[in-house]
Backbone atoms as SQL, in Angstrom:
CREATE TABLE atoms (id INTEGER PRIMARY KEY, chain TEXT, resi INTEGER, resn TEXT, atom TEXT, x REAL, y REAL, z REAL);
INSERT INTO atoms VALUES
  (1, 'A', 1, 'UNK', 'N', 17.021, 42.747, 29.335),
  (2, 'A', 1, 'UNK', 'CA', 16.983, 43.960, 28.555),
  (3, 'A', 1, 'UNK', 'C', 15.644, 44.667, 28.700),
  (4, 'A', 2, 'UNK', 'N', 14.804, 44.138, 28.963),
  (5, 'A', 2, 'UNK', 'CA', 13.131, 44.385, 28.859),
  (6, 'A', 2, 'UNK', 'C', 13.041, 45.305, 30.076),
  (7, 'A', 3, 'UNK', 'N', 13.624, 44.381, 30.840),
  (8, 'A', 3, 'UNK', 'CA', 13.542, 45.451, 32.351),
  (9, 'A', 3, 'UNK', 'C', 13.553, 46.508, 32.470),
  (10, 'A', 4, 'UNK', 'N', 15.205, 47.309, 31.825),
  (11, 'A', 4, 'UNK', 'CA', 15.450, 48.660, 31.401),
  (12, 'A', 4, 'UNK', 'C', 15.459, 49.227, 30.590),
  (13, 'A', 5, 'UNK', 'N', 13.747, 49.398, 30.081),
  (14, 'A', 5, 'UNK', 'CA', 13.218, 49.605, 29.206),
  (15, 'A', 5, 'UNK', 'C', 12.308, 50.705, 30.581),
  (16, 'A', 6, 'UNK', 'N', 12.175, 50.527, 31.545),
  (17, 'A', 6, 'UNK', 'CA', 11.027, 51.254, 31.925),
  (18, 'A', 6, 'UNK', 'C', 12.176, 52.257, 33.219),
  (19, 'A', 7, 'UNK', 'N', 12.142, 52.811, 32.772),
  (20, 'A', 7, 'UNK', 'CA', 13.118, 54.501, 33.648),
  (21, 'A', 7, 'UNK', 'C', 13.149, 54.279, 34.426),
  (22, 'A', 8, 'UNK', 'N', 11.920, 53.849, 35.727),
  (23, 'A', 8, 'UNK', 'CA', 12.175, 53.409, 37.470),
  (24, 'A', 8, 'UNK', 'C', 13.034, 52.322, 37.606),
  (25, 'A', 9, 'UNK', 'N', 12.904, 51.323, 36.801),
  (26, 'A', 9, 'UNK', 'CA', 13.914, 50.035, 37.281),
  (27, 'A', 9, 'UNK', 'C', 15.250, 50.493, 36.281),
  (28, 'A', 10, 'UNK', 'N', 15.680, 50.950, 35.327),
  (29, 'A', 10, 'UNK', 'CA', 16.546, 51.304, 34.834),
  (30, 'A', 10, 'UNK', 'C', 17.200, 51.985, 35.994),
  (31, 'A', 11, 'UNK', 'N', 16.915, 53.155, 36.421),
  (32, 'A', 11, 'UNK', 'CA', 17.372, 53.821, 38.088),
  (33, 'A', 11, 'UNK', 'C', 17.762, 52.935, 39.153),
  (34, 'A', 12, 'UNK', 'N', 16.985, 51.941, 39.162),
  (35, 'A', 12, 'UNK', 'CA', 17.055, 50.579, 39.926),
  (36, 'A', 12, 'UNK', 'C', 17.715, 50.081, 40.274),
  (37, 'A', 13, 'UNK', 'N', 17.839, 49.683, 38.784),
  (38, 'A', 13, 'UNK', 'CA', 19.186, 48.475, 38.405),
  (39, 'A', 13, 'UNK', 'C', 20.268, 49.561, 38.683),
  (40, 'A', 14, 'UNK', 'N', 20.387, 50.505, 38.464),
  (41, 'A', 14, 'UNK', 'CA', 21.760, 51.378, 38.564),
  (42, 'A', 14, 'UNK', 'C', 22.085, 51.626, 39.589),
  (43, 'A', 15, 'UNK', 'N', 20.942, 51.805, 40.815),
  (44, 'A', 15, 'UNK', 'CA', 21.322, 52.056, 41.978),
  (45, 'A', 15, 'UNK', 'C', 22.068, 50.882, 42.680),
  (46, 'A', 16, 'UNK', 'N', 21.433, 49.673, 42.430),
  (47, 'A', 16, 'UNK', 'CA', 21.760, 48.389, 43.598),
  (48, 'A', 16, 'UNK', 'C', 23.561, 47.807, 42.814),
  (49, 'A', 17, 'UNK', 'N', 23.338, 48.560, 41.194),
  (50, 'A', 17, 'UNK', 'CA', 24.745, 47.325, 41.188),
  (51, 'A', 17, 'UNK', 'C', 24.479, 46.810, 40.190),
  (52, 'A', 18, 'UNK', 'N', 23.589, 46.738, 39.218),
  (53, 'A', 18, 'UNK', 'CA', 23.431, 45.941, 38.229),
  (54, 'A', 18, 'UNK', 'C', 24.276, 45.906, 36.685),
  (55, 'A', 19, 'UNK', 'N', 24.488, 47.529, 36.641),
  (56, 'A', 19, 'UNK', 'CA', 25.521, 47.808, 35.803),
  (57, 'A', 19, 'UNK', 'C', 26.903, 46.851, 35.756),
  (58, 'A', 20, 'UNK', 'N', 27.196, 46.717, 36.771),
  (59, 'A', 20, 'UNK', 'CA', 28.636, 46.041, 36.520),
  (60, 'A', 20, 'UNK', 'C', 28.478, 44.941, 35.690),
  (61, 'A', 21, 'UNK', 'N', 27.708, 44.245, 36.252),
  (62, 'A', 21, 'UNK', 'CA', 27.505, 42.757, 35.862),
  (63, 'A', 21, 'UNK', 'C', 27.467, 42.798, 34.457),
  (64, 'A', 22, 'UNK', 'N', 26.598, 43.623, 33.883),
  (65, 'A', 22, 'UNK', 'CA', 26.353, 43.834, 32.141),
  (66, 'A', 22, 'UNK', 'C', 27.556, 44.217, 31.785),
  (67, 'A', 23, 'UNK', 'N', 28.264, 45.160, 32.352),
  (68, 'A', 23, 'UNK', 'CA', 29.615, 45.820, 31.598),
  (69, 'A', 23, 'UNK', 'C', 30.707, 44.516, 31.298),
  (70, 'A', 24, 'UNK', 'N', 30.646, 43.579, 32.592),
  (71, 'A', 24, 'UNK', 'CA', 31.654, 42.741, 32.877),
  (72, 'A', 24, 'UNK', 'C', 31.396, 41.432, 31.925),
  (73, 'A', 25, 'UNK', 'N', 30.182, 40.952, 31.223),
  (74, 'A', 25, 'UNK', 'CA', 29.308, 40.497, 30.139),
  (75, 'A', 25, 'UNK', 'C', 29.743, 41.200, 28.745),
  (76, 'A', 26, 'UNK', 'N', 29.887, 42.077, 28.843),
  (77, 'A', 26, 'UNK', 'CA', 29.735, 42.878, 27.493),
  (78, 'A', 26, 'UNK', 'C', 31.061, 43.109, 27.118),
  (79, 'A', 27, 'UNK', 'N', 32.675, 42.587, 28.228),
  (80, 'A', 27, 'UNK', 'CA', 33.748, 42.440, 27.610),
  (81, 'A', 27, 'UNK', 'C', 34.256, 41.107, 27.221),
  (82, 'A', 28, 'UNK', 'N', 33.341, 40.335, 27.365),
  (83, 'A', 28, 'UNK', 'CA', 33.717, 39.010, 26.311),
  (84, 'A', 28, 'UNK', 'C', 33.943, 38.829, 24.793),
  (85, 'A', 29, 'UNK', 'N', 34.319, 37.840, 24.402),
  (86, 'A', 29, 'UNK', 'CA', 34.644, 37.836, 23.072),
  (87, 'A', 29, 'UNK', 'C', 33.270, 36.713, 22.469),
  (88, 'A', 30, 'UNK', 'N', 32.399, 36.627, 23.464),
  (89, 'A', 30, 'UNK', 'CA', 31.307, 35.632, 22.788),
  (90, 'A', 30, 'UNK', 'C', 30.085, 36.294, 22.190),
  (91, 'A', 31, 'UNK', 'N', 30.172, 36.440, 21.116),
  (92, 'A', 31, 'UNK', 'CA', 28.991, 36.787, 19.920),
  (93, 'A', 31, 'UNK', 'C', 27.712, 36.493, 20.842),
  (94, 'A', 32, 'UNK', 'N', 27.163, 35.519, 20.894),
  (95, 'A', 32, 'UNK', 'CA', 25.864, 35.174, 21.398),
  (96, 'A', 32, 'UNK', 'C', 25.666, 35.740, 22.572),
  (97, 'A', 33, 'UNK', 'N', 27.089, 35.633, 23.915),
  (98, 'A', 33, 'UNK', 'CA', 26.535, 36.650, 24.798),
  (99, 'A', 33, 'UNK', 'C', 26.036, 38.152, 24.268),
  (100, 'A', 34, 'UNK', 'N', 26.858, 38.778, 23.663),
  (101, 'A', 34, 'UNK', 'CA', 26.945, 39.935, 23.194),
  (102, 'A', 34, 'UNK', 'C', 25.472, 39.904, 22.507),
  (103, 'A', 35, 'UNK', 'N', 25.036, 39.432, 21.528),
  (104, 'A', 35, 'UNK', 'CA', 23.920, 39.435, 21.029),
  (105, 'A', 35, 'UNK', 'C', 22.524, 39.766, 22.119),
  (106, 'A', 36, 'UNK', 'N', 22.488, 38.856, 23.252),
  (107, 'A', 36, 'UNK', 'CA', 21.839, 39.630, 24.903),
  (108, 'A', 36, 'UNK', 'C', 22.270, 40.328, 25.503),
  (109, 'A', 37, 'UNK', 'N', 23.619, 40.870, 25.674),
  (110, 'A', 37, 'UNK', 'CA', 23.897, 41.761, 27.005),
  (111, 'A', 37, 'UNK', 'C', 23.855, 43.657, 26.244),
  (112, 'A', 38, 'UNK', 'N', 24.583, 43.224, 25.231),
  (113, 'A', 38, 'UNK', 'CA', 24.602, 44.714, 24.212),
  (114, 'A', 38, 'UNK', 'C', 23.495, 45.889, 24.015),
  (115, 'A', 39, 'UNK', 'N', 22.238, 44.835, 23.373),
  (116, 'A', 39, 'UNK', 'CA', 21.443, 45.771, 23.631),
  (117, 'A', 39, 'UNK', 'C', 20.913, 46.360, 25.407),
  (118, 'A', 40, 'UNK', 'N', 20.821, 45.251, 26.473),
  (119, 'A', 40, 'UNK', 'CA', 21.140, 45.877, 27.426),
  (120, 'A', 40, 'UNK', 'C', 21.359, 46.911, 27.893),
  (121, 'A', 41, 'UNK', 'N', 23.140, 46.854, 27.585),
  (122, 'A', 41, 'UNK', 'CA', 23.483, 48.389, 27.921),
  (123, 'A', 41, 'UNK', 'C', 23.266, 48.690, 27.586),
  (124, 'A', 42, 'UNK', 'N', 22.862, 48.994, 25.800),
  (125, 'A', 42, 'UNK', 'CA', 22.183, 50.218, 25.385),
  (126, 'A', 42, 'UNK', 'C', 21.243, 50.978, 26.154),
  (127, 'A', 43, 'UNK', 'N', 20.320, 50.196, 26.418),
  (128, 'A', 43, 'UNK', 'CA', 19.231, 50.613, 27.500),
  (129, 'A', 43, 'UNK', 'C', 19.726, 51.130, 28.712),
  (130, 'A', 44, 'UNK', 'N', 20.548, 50.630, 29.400),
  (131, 'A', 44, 'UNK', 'CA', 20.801, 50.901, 29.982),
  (132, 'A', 44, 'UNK', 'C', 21.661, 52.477, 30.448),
  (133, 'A', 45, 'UNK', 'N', 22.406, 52.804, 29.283),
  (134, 'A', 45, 'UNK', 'CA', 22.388, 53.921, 28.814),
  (135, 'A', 45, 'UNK', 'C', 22.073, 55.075, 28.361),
  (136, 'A', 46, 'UNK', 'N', 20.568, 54.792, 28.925),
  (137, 'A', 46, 'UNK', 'CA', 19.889, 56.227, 28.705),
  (138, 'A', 46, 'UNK', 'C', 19.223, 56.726, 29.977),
  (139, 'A', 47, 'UNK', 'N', 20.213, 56.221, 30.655),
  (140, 'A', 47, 'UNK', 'CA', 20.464, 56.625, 32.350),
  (141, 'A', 47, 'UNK', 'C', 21.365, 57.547, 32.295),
  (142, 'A', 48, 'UNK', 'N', 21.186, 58.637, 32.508),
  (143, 'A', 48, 'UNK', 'CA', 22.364, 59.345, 32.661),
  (144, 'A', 48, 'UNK', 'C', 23.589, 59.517, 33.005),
  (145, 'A', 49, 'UNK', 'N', 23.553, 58.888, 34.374),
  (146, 'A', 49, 'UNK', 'CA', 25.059, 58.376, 35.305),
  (147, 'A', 49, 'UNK', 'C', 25.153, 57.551, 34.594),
  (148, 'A', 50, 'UNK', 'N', 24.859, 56.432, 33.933),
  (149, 'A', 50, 'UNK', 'CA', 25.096, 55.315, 33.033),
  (150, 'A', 50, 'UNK', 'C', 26.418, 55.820, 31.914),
  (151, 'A', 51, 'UNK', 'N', 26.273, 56.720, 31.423),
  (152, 'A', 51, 'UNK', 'CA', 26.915, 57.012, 30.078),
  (153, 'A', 51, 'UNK', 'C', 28.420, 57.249, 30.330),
  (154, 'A', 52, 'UNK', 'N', 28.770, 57.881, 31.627),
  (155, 'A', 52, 'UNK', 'CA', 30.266, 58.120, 31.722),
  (156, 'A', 52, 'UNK', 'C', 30.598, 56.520, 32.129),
  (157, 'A', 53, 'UNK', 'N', 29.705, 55.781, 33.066),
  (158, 'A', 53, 'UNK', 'CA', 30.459, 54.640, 33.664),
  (159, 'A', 53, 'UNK', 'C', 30.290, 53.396, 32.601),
  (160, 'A', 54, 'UNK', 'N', 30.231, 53.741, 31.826),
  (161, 'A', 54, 'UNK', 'CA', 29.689, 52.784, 30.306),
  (162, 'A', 54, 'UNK', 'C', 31.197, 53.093, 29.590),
  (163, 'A', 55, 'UNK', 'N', 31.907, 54.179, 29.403),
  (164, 'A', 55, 'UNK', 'CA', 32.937, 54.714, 28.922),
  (165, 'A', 55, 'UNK', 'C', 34.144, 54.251, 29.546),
  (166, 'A', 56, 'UNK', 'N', 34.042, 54.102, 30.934),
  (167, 'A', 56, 'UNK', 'CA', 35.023, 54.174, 31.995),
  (168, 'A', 56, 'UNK', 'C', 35.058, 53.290, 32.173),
  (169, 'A', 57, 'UNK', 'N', 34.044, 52.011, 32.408),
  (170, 'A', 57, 'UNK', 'CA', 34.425, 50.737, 32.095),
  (171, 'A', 57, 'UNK', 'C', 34.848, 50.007, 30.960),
  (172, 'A', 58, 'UNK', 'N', 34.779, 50.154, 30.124),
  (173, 'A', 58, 'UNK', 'CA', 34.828, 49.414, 28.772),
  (174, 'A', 58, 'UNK', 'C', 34.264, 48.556, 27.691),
  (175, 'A', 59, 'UNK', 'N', 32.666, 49.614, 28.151),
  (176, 'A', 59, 'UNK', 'CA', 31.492, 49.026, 28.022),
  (177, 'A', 59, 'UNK', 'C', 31.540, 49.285, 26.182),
  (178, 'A', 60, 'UNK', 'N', 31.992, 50.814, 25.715),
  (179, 'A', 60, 'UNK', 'CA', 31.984, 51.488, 24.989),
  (180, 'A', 60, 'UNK', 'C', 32.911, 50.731, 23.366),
  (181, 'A', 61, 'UNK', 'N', 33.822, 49.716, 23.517),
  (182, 'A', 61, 'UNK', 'CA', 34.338, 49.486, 23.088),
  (183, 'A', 61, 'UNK', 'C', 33.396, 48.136, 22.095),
  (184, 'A', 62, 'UNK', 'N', 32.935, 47.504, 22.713),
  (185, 'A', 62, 'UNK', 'CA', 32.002, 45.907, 22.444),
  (186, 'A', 62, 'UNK', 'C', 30.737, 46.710, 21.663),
  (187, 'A', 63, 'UNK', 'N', 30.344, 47.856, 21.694),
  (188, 'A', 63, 'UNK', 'CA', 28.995, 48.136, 21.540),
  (189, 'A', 63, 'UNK', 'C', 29.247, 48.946, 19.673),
  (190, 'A', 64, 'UNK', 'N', 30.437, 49.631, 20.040),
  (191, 'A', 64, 'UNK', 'CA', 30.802, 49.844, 18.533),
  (192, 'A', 64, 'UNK', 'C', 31.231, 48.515, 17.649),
  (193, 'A', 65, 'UNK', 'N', 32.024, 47.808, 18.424),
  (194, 'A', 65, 'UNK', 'CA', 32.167, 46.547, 17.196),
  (195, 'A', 65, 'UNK', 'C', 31.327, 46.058, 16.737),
  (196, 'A', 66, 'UNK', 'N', 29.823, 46.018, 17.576),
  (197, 'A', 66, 'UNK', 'CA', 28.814, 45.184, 17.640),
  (198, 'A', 66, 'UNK', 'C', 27.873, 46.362, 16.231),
  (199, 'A', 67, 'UNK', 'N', 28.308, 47.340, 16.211),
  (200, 'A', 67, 'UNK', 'CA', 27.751, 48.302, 15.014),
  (201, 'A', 67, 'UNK', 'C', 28.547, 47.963, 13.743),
  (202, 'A', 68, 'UNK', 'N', 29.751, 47.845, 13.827),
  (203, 'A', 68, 'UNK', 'CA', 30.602, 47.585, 12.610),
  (204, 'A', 68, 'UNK', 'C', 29.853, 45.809, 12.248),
  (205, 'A', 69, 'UNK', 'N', 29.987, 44.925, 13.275),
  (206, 'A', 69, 'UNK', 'CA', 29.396, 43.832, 12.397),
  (207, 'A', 69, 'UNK', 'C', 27.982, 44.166, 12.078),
  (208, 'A', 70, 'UNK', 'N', 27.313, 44.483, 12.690),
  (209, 'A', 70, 'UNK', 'CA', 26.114, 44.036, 11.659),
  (210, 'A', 70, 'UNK', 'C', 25.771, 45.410, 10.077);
């Protein structure tokens, strides 16, 4: 999560591929993953191209539940 925190590797990670991996993380049903990968994407989401393919995968769905629990 720390990583894409800083805009060049956020671009980075988006360019090589890294997105998937978090999206594909972030449709589990395991709390504790979710507890690391969530905020993630968040971050990861303030990539611009990030935000439709965050939607389009089904990134969008885990990140609101993850608002209703806490």
């Amino acid at each position: 999560m720390k990583l894409a925190h800083n805009a060049e590797i956020r671009k980075r990670i988006t360019e090589e591929g890294g997105l998937e991996p978090v999206l594909f993380l972030s449709r589990t049903d395991d709390t504790e993953i979710h507890r690391e990968v969530l905020p993630a994407l968040c971050t990861l989401s303030f990539a611009e191209p990030n935000k439709i393919e965050i939607c389009k995968h089904g990134g969008l769905t885990p990140l609101l539940a993850m608002v209703r629990r806490d």
